[in-house]
Structure formats: structure tokens, C-alpha cells
C-alpha positions in Angstrom: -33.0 83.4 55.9 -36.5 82.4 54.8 -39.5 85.2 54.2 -42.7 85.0 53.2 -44.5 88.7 52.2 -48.1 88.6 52.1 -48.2 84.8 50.8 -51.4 83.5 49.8 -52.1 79.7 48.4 -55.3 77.3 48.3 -55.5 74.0 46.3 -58.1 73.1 42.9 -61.1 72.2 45.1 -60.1 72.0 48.8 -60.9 74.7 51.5 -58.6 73.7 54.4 -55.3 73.4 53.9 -54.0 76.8 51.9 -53.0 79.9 53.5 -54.1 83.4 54.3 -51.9 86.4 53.6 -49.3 84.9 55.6 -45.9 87.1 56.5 -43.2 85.7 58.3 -39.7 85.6 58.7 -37.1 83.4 60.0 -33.8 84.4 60.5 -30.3 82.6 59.5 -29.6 79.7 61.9 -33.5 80.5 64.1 -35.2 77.3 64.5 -39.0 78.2 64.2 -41.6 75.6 65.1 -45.1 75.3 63.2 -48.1 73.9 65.1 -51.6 74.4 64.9 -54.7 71.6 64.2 -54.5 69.3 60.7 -55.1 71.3 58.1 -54.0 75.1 59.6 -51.5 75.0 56.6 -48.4 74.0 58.3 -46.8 71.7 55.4 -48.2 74.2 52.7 -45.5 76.6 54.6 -42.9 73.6 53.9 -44.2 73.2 50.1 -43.4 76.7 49.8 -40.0 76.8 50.8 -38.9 73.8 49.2 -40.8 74.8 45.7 -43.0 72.4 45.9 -46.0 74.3 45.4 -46.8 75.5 42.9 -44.0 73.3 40.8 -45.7 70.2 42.2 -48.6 71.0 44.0 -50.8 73.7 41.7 -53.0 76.1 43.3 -53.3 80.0 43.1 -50.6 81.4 44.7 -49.8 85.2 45.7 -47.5 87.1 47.2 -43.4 86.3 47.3 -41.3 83.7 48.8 -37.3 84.0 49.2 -34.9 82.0 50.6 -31.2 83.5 51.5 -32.7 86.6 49.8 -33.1 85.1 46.4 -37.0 84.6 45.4 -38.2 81.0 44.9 -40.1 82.0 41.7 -37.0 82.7 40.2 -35.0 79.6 41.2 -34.6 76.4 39.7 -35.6 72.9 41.5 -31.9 72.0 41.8 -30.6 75.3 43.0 -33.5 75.3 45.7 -32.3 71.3 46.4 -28.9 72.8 47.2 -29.9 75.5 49.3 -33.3 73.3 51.2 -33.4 69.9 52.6 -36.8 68.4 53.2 -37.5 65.9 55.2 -41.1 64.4 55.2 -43.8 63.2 56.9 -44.1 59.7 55.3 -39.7 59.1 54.5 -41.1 56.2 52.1 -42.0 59.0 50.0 -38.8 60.5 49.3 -36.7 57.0 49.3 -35.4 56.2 45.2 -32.8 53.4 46.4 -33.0 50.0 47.8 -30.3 50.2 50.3 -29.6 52.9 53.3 -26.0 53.8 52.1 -26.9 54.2 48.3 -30.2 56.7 49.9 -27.5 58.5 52.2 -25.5 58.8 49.0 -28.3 60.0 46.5 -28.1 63.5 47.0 -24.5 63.4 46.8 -24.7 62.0 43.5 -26.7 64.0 42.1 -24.3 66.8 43.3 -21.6 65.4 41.3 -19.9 64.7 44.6 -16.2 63.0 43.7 -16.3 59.4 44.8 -13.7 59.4 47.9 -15.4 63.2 49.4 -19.3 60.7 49.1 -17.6 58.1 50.8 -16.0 60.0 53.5 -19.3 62.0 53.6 -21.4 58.9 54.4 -19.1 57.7 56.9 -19.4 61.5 58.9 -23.4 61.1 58.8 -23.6 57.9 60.2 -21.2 58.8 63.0 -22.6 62.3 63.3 -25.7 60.8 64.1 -25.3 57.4 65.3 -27.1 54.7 62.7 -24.2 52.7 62.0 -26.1 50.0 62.3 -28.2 50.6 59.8 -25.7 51.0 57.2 -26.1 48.2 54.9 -29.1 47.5 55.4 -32.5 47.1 52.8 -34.6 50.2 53.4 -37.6 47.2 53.4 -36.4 45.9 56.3 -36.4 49.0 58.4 -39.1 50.1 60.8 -40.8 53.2 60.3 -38.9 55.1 62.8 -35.6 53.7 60.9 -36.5 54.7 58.0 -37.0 58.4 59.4 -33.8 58.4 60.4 -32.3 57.7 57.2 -34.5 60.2 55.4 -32.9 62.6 57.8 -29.5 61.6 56.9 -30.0 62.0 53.5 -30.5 65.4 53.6 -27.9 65.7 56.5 -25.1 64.0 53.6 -25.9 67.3 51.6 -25.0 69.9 54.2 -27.9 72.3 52.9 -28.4 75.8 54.7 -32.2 75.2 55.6 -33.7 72.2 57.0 -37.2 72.0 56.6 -39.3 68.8 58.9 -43.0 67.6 58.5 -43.8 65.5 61.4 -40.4 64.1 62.0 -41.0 62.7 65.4 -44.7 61.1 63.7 -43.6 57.3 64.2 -40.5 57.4 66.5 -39.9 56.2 70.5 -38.9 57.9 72.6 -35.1 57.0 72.9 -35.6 58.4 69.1 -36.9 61.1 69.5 -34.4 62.2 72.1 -31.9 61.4 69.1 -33.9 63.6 66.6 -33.9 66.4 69.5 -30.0 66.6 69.6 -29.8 66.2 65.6 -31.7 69.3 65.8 -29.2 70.8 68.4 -26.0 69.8 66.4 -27.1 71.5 63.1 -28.7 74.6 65.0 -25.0 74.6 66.5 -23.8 74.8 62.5 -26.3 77.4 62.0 -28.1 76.0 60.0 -32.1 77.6 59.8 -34.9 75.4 60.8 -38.4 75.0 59.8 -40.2 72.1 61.6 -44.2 71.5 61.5 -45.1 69.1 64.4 -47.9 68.0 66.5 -45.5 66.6 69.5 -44.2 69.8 70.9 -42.4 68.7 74.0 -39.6 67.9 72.8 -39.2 71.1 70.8 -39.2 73.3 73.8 -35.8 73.8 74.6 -34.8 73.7 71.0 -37.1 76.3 69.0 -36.4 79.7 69.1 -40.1 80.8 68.1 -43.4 79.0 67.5 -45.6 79.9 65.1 -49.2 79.0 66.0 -51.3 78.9 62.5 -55.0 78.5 62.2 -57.2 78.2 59.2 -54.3 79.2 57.6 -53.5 82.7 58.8 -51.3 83.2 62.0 -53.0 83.0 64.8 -50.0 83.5 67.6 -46.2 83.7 67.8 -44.9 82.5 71.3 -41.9 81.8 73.0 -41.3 78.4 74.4 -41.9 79.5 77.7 -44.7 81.3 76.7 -46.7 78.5 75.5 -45.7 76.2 78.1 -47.7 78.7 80.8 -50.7 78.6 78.8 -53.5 76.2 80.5 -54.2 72.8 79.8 -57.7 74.2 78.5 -56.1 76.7 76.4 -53.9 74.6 74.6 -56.3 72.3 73.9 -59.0 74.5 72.8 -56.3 75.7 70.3 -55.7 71.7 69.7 -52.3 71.7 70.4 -50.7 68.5 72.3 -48.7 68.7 75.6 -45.7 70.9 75.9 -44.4 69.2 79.1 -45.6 65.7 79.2 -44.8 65.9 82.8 -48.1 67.0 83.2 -50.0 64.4 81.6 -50.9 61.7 83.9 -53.1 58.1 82.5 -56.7 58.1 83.4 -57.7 56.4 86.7 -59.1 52.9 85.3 -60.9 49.9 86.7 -58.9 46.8 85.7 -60.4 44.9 83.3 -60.7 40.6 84.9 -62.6 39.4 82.0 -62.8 35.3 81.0 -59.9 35.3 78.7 -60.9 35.2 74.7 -57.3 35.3 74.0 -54.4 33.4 74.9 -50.6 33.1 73.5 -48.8 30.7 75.3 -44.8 30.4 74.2 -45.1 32.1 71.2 -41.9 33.0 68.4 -41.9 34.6 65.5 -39.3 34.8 63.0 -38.5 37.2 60.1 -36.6 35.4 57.4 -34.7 33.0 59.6 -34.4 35.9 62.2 -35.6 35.6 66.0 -38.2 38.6 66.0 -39.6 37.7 69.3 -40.0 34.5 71.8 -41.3 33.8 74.9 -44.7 35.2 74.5 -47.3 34.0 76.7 -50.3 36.5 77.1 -54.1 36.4 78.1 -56.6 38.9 77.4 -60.3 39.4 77.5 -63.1 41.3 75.6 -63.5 45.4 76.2 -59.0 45.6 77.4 -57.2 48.0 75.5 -53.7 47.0 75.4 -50.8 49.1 74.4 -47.8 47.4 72.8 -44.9 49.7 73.1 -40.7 49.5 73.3 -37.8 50.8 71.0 -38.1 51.2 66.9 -37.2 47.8 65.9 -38.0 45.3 68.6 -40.7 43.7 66.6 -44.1 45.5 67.6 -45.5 45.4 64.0 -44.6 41.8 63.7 -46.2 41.0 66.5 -49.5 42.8 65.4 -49.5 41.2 61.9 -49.1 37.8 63.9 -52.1 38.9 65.9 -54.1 39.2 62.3 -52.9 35.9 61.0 -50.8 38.3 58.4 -47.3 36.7 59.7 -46.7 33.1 58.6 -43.6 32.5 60.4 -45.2 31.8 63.6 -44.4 28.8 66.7 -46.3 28.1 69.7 -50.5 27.8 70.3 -52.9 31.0 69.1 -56.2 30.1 71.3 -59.5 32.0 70.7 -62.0 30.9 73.8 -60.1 28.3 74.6 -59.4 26.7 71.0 -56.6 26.6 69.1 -56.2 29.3 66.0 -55.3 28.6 62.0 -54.1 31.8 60.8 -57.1 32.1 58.8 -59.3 32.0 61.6 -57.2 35.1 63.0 -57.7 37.0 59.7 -61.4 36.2 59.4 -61.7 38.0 63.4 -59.5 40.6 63.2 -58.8 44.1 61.6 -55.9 46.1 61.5 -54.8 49.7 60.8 -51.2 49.7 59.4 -49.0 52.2 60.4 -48.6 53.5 56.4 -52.5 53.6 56.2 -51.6 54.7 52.2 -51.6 50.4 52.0 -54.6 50.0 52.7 -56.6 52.4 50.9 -58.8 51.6 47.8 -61.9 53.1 46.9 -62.3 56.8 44.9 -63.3 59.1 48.2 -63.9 58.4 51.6 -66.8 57.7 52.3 -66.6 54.8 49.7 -63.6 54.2 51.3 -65.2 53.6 55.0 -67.7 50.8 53.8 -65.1 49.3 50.9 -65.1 45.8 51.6 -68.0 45.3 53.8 -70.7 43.3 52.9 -74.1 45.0 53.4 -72.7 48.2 55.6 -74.7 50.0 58.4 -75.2 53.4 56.3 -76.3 55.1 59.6 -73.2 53.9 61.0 -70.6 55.0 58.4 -72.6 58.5 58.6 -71.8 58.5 62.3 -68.0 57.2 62.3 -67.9 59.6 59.9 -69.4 62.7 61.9 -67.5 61.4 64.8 -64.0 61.7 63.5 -64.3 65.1 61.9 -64.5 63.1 58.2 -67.6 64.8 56.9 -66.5 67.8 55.2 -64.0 65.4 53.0 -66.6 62.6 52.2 -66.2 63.4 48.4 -62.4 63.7 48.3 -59.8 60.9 47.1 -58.0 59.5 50.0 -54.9 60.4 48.8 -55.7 64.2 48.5 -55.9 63.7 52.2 -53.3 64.6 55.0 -51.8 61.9 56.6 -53.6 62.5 59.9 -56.5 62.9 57.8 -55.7 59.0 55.7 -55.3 57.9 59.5 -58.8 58.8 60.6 -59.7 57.4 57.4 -58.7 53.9 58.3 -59.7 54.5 61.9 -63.4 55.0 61.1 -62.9 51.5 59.0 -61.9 49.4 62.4 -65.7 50.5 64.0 -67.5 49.8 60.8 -66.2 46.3 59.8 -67.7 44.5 63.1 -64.4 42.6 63.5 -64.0 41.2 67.1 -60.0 41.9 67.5 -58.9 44.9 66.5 -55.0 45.9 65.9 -54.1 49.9 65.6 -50.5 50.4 64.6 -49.5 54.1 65.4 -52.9 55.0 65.0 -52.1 58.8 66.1 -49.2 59.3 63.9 -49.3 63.1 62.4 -52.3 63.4 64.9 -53.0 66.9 66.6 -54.9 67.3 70.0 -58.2 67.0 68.5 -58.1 63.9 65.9 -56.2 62.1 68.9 -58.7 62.8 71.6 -61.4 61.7 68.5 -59.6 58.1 67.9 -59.3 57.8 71.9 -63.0 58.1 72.4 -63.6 55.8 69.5 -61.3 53.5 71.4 -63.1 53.2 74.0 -66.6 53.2 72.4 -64.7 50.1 70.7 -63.9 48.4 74.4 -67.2 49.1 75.8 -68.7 47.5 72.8 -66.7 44.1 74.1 -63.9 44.4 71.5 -60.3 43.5 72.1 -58.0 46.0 71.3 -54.4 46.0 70.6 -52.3 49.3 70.1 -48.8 50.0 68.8 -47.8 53.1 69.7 -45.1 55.7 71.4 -47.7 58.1 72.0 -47.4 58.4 75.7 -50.5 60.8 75.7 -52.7 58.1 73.8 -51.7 55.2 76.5 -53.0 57.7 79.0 -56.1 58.2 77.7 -57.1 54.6 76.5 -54.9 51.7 77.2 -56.0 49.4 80.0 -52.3 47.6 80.3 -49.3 48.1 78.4 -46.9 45.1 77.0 -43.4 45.8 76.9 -41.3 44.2 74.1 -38.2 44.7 73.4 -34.5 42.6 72.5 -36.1 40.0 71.4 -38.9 38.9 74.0 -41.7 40.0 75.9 -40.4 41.7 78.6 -43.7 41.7 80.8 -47.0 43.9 80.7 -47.9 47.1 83.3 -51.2 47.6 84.2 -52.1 51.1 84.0 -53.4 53.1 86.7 -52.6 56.1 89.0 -51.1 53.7 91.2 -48.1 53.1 88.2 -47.7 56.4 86.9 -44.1 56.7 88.0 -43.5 53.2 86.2 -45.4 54.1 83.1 -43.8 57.0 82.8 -40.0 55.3 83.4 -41.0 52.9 80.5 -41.7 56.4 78.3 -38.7 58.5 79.3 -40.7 60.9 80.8 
């Protein structure tokens, strides 16, 4: 059982964030969900549990905190570690190994786990949860939504009593999330207690128990599932929540785009360390398309972005810009891209240093207005890295409309996203395509394609598989591609 009695926090210096005299409880084997805008204090929650704050994360900090009826305050890191299992937002951040087997194992380790119980114990995660075949492999080689899964199973390996997920579902497809959903199942069915902070709540519906709808860091609503599923479109998003039954979310009626093509691809491979990535690429595509570049974790979207950028070098067939063949510096000199761990690409002291870094001689009016736009005013003095990660992601957002680049690459751009920072970076998005750019977007967010892309391309085992055009008249195909 978790309980929190009258709990108070707020970090050195930040407003948003912290929490208000919060009291809740969540019984032994209940799967709670947490949901409310960035910054409602949905991971503080998480800190708490886990003893993160204040042990890592200072701040003032009130009221008391108990886990299985012992209080936090009076527990030890390891003896919370045996009892909690976190999972974060960004799994990089919890990795300390260079293979998946020795991170499924690390826990166990430090348990003092007798070598045949952590083999046999490895062995039961990865069938429990079906990643054989990822065992073996460098964690550097993994996508994003691979890597999630082994941070998962390394806190499944230790068997703890509470589970506690930030954004789990932030960079996986749908085929992934579906797995995630019935990981959930199987340890609610050990009864195991679940804490889960998410911005994607459909998939959640007929899994949590009770969701916990937090604003400005008080509670602001408890619901049922089926209580917040009969709540209006309007409502939920004035409370800037996402879609509980994506069902109901249907792509914008678009004209499509017949533009003289500034882009062509014509037979393109690319290889990863002697590996086929992708083949068969032939593509043309003109100024102001959005084009979404979706299919499973693994079937080489990011590569083909960074090819897009000039950033991957093992490349065959013809790059043409206007008709002219493409040196991969001519791609990079063009292009811009926000990387799906935006922590990569920032530099300077705060953000709004951070918005112009790079940019010779930058539109001050237009960093002001980026910055108004995308809700990034109120942290224009703050490091980047004091930011959230939907926060970092807006960050690097507002960067693609500053830089004046004419091709523009978004990888996950709404991961950790709520309702409100998404609908933000899809109006920026199009202000982008009107202002002639071409756009390219990785994503599984099946709400974001809705709202923004013009066509989708479909990649997956090994080739391009074909692109969709997106309309009212291909709703039921669009929506077969997603799972929906």
C-alpha cells in the first residue's frame, strides 16, 4: 500500500512542478493512473515513492509518505529499492551496463542474487514478457522503444511489490504499447500495486482501477475509467488531457498537397554497420507536406531521418534537392532535426539562450514569439536540464522555427507531451508548412498524424512499404496502420 498524508513539496527556485497538500492512497495490488497537464506534479508523486525526493531531488517537503505501512523518511535507499521499482521516463537514464542481459541482471546483483536463481531469473523475464530477441544485444543499438522495454524488465527481474511508471508508453508503437498494456495486466494479476503517470490514456482504460486527475499540484479529480471516458471532448481538453478512446479521434479533412517536387529519393539503402536498415526507397515530396514516417520500434525510422539530414554516412542511391543531386553536406547545411532524446542536443545555460544558440544574427522578435507560442516564457531563465522532458521537447521545437532551415525532421516530437504542448507543436507544424517548409515526422502518435501530417510513409522489415495519403476518405486505413 502507498499513502501520502497531507504531502507538500516545491523545488529551490521553480513554481510548477511541486505539490499542494496532497492525500492519497492506493491500495495493495490497485493500479492508479496519474494524469493531468506538464508540470501538475505527476512524477514529483513518483519521486516520492521511490525516495527520490528529497534524497536526490531537494526541496521543502511536508507531511508523510509510507509505503507497505513503513514511512519513507525512515527507510533506507536499498530497502525502498527492494520494496519500489521505477521505471522512467527517459530508460537511458537508469541504464549502468552495456549489454541488455547484464541491465536485466543488475538489480539482481546488487541483491546478492546466487548465480543459477539470476540466470534462471533472466531467462523468466524475457519469456514473461517476450524480448528474447533482444537478449544479447548492445543497449546502443536499441531503439528508444527497445530500450523501454528493457528498463521495464529490469525492474520486472527484481520482483518488487510496487511498480511505479513515468511515461512508459512516451516513445513506443503501438504493437508496443499493446505489450506494455498486458505487462501491466500480468503483474496486476501478481498483485503487485501500480503507480503510472501518463499522458496517453487509452490504453490505460481497461487496466487502472482509479485515475487521479492532478492540477497545479493539488488534486483536482478522482474518476473511474468510465467516468472519464463520458466526459466531452471539450472537457477533457480544457483539463488538457489526451484521448481516452482514440476511436474518436478522426485526421483533419486536408487538401492534398501537388507541389513541384523539391525532394526526390530514388532507390535508396541504408546500412547500419554492414546491416540492411532499409532499401527500396524511392520518394518525392514538395514544399509546405507534412509527412509522417511511422511503423514498428526498430524498422529503421530514425535512420532514415538522420539520412534525411546528411547525419547517416552509410547511404546508396541518388539524394536530389530541385532536381540536383545531394552531398551529405549539402543535406546538413538545409536541414534541422529534433532528436528523439532532445537532452543531445542541448547546449546553452537557459532557454532562451538555448532557442537562438547556434544561429547567426537571430530574429529576437521571433525567438520572443516561438517562445510565447509554446508556453516557454515563464522558464526563459531556467537550465534546460531543470526542465521536464515535455518541457526539453518544446525546447528544441521552438529551435526548428527559429533556425530558417528549409527541411525539417521531428523525431517523436510529442513524446511526454500532454493535450496542450501537443496541440502547441501541431500548430507550429503547420505554421512551418504554410511557410513552404518540408516537414518530416517520426512518430506513433496517432493523434499528432491527425492533426498535422499531409501523408504518412510506412516503413517497416526492411523497406518502404508505401505512403497513405491522409484524409477522411482513408480514415479506416489510417487507423488499420495504428491499431486502432
Amino acid at each position: 500500500m502507498i499513502s501520502l498524508d497531507h504531502v507538500s513539496f516545491s523545488y529551490p527556485g521553480q513554481e510548477q512542478g511541486g505539490l499542494r497538500d496532497i492525500t492519497l492512497t492506493v491500495q495493495e495490488g490497485e493500479c492508479v493512473l496519474l494524469c493531468g497537464r506538464s508540470g501538475c506534479g505527476k512524477t514529483t508523486v513518483t519521486r516520492l515513492v521511490n525516495g527520490l525526493v528529497p534524497r536526490f531531488y531537494s526541496g521543502e517537503l511536508s507531511g508523510i509518505i509510507s509505503v507497505n505501512g513503513r514511512n519513507i523518511e525512515n527507510l533506507t535507499m536499498y530497502e525502498i529499492a527492494e520494496r519500489v521499482g521505477s521505471v522512467f521516463q527517459n530508460p537511458r537514464t537508469q541504464f549502468f551496463n552495456m549489454d541488455c542481459d547484464s541491465e536485466i541482471a543488475f538489480g539482481l546483483e546488487n541483491q546478492a542474487c546466487l548465480p543459477d536463481e539470476l540466470l534462471r531469473r533472466v531467462e523468466d523475464t524475457a519469456e514473461d514478457l517476450k524480448i528474447q530477441n533482444l537478449r544479447g544485444r548492445s543497449l546502443h543499438e536499441l531503439s528508444g522503444g527497445e530500450k523501454q522495454k528493457i528498463a521495464f524488465a529490469s525492474v520486472y527481474a527484481m520482483n518488487p511489490d510496487v511498480y511505479l511508471l513515468d511515461e512508459p508508453s512516451s516513445n513506443l508503437d503501438m504493437d508496443a504499447i499493446a505489450g506494455l498494456k498486458e505487462h501491466l495486466r500480468l503483474i496486476k494479476k501478481q498483485g503487485k500495486t501500480i503507480l503510472i503517470a501518463e499522458h496517453r490514456l487509452y490504453y490505460l482504460m481497461d487496466v487502472a482501477d482509479r485515475i487521479v486527475y492532478l492540477d497545479e499540484g493539488r488534486i483536482a479529480g478522482v474518476y473511474t475509467p468510465a467516468q472519464l471516458q463520458r466526459l466531452s471532448q471539450q472537457e477533457r481538453e480544457h483539463m488538457g488531457l489526451r484521448a481516452a478512446v482514440l476511436g474518436e479521434v478522426h485526421p483533419a479533412s486536408v487538401q492534398a498537397v501537388q507541389p513541384s517536387p523539391l525532394l526526390e529519393l530514388r532507390d535508396v539503402a541504408l546500412h547500419y554497420k554492414k546491416r540492411l536498415v532499409l532499401e527500396r526507397i524511392s520518394l518525392s515530396a514538395g514544399p509546405g507536406e507534412v509527412i509522417g514516417v511511422v511503423g514498428h520500434n526498430g524498422a529503421g525510422k530514425t535512420t532514415f531521418s538522420r539520412a534525411l539530414c546528411g547525419l547517416h554516412k552509410n547511404t546508396q542511391g541518388q539524394f536530389l534537392w530541385k532536381g540536383k543531386p545531394q552531398e551529405r553536406k549539402a543535406c546538413l547545411k538545409r536541414s534541422y532535426m529534433v532528436m528523439q532524446d532532445v537532452n543531445y542536443q542541448m547546449f546553452a545555460e537557459n532557454v532562451e539562450a538555448e532557442c537562438s544558440f547556434g544561429i547567426r544574427n537571430p530574429d529576437r522578435k521571433l525567438v520572443e514569439a516561438t517562445m510565447e507560442k509554446l508556453g516557454l516564457i515563464p522558464y526563459r531563465s531556467n537550465h534546460p536540464n531543470t526542465l521536464s522532458g515535455g518541457q526539453k521537447q518544446r525546447v528544441a521545437v521552438a529551435v526548428s522555427m527559429i533556425c530558417g532551415k528549409e527541411l525539417l525532421v521531428f523525431d517523436e516530437p510529442t513524446s511526454g507531451l500532454d493535450f496542450d504542448s501537443m496541440a502547441q507543436v501541431a500548430g507550429l507544424v503547420k505554421e512551418l508548412a504554410a511557410m513552404g517548409k518540408l516537414i518530416f515526422i517520426v512518430t506513433h502518435d496517432y493523434e499528432f498524424v491527425c492533426r498535422t501530417c499531409t501523408r504518412v510513409l510506412y516503413v517497416d522489415h526492411g523497406e518502404h512499404c508505401g505512403d497513405l495519403s491522409v484524409s477522411m476518405t482513408t480514415e479506416e486505413q489510417l487507423k488499420r496502420l495504428f491499431s486502432v
